[in-house]
C-alpha positions, -999 to +999 in steps of 0.1 A: +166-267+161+184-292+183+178-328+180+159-342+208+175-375+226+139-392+220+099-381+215+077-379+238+046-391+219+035-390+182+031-350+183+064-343+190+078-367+163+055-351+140+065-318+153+103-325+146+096-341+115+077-312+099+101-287+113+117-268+085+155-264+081+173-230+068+177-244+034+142-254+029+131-218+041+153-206+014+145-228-012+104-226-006+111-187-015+120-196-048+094-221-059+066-197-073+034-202-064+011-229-041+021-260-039-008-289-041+001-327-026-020-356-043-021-384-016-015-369+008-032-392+033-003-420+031+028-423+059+046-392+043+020-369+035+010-354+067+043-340+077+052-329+046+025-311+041+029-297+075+066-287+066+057-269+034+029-246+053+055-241+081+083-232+054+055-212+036+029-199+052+018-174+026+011-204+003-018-228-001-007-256+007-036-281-005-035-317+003-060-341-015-068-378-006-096-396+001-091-387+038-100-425+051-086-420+083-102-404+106-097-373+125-064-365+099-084-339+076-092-322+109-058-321+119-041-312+086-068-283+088-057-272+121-024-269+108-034-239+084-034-269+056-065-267+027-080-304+023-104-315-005-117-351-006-111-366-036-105-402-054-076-399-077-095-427-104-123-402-110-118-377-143-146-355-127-132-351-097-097-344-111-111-317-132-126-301-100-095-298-084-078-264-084-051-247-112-020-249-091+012-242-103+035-271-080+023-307-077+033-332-053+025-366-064+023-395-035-004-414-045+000-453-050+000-486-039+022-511-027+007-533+004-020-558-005-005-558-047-003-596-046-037-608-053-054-575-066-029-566-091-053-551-110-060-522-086-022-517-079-017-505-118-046-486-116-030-469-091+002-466-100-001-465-141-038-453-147-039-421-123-009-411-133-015-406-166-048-386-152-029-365-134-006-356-161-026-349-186-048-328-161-022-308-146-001-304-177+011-268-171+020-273-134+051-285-119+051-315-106+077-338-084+067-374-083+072-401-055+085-432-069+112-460-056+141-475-059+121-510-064+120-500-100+157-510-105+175-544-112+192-556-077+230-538-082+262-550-063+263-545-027+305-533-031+294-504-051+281-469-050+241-483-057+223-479-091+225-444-110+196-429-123+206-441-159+205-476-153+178-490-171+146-498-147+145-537-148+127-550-117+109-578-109+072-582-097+042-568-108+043-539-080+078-526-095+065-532-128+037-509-122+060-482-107+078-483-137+045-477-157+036-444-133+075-434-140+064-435-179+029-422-181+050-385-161+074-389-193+052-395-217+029-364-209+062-344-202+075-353-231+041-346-254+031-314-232+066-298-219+058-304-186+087-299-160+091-326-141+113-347-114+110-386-107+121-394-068+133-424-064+128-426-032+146-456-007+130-461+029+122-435+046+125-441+084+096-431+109+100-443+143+060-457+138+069-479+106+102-484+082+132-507+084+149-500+117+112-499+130+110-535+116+139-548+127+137-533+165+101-548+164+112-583+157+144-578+177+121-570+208+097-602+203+130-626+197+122-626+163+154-637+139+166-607+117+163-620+077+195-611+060+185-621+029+184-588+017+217-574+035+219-538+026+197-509+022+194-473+019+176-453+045+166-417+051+148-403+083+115-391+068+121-354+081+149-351+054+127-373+027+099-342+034+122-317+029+141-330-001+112-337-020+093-299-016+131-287-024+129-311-055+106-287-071+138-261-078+150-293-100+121-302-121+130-303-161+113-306-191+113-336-203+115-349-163+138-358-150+149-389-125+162-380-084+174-413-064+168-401-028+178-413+001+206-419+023+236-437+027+238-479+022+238-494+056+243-529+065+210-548+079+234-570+100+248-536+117+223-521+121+200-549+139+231-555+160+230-516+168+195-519+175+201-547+200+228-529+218+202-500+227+177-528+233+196-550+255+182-577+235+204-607+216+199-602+178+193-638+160+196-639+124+186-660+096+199-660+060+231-648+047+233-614+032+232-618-007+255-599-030+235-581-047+202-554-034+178-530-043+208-500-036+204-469-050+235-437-054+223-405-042+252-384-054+231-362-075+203-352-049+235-349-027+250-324-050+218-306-061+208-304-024+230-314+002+234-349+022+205-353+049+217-342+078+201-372+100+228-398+104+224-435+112+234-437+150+209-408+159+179-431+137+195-461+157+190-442+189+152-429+183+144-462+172+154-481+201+135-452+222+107-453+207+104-495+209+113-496+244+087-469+253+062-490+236+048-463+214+025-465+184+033-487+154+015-480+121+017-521+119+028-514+079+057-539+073+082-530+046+088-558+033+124-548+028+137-582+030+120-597-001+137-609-030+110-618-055+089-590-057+058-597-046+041-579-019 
């Protein structure tokens, strides 16, 4: 599939971002059995489920969420994709849910932690251990995030999947606890496993360049307290993650995924280039962020293919054209970790 110069509207993204690649279609072959996405109602789960049933469409695909906005179980339907309503918290309804032998994990909480902590390790340490314990003989990949590490050097390669997770905030802290209750029950039960840490994925309708072309079209200063970042267009995020199912291990194992560290200065100034629009910073860039080293999802299954300047380019389309934001801020330059 060639790359389009921009998207029309919100169906084409979606289109290209669901659009299978030959590796996928290869891998999806080898993953035996259906393939079940928990959460799937969050900024990801849409087009990746879309992209499995596409890759697969002998396979149930089955995506479960609550389903709270409207008119997307209809449309995940019309795509040849099984939905079943369904809070996460509930034991019963867990036990309800189908046998299937590949999970997808995406539920959890990050916007709104800071004041209801409480819910936010519900979320993110409580369901988890549900679902483990629940689906105990499946195979299950895991979204998680890079948050969950200490801040690394912004001169190196980004933190390894050995480094110890050491982050600050209560949100981190709880991804942390969803990253142990998936050990613990793959540890107790054998069950094979992966951990994706996963680092920005970039939509045109919400992400980091999407932030900073936002404020860089409303004369908004650029923070550069937080300097660098990784960042993966969310097409190549989908497919990693259904092709993360080939790598799960018993006890699970850990995936940092994403792409390369780019320079939040750079790319603003990019931004503002395709914009026509002075950039105006604030801050200086720290030397240390949240930087993560994707050489072993790069080995295991290839670099994603979307580079920088083509993000860059969509990005700056899609602002100038005025199109759809899902108004869900990243956050990406705070230090302190609270959300």
């Amino acid at each position: 599939m060639s790359l389009p110069n921009s998207f029309f509207d919100e169906a084409h993204l979606e289109d290209v971002m669901s659009t299978p690649s030959p590796a996928l279609l290869n891998d999806i072959q080898k993953i035996s059995g259906d393939i079940m996405i928990l959460g799937v109602g969050g900024k990801m789960g849409p087009t990746l489920a879309m992209m499995a049933k596409r890759a697969a469409p002998d396979k149930r695909i089955i995506g479960v969420a609550r389903f709270s906005e409207p008119g997307l179980k209809q449309k995940l339907q019309n795509n040849g994709i099984e939905c079943i309503e369904a809070d996460l918290l509930s034991r019963y309804a867990l036990q309800v849910l189908p046998d299937v032998s590949n999970i997808i994990f995406m539920a959890g909480r990050k916007f709104g932690s800071q004041g209801s902590e409480w819910l936010t390790w519900a979320m993110n340490a409580h369901v988890p251990a549900l679902v483990a314990e629940r689906f105990k003989s499946s195979r299950i990949s895991v979204f998680s995030t890079a948050c969950v590490y200490p801040f690394v050097s912004v001169k190196g390669t980004g933190a390894k999947e050995d480094i110890k997770p050491t982050p600050l905030g209560e949100y981190a802290n709880s991804c942390v606890a969803r990253e142990r209750m998936f050990e613990h029950f793959s540890h107790q039960f054998q069950t094979s496993g992966c951990l994706i840490r996963l680092s920005y994925s970039i939509d045109m309708r919400y992400g980091v360049l999407h932030d900073l072309a936002r404020n860089i079209i409303q004369d908004q200063a650029i923070s550069l307290h937080m300097g660098h970042a990784n960042v993966i267009w969310q097409g190549d995020a989908n497919e990693l993650a259904i092709r993360s199912l080939l790598h799960c291990d018993a006890p699970t194992r850990v995936i940092n995924l994403s792409g390369p560290i780019i320079s939040i200065r750079q790319a603003a100034l990019g931004l503002g280039e395709r914009l026509n629009k002075k950039v105006n910073f604030v801050g200086d860039e720290a030397p240390t962020a949240w930087l993560v080293d994707c050489s072993l999802a790069d080995r295991l299954m290839g670099k994603p293919p979307i580079q920088l300047n083509t993000m860059l380019d969509w990005t700056a389309a899609w602002t100038k054209q005025g199109q759809r934001s899902l108004d869900k801020p990243t956050h990406f330059e705070v230090r302190d970790g609270n959300y």
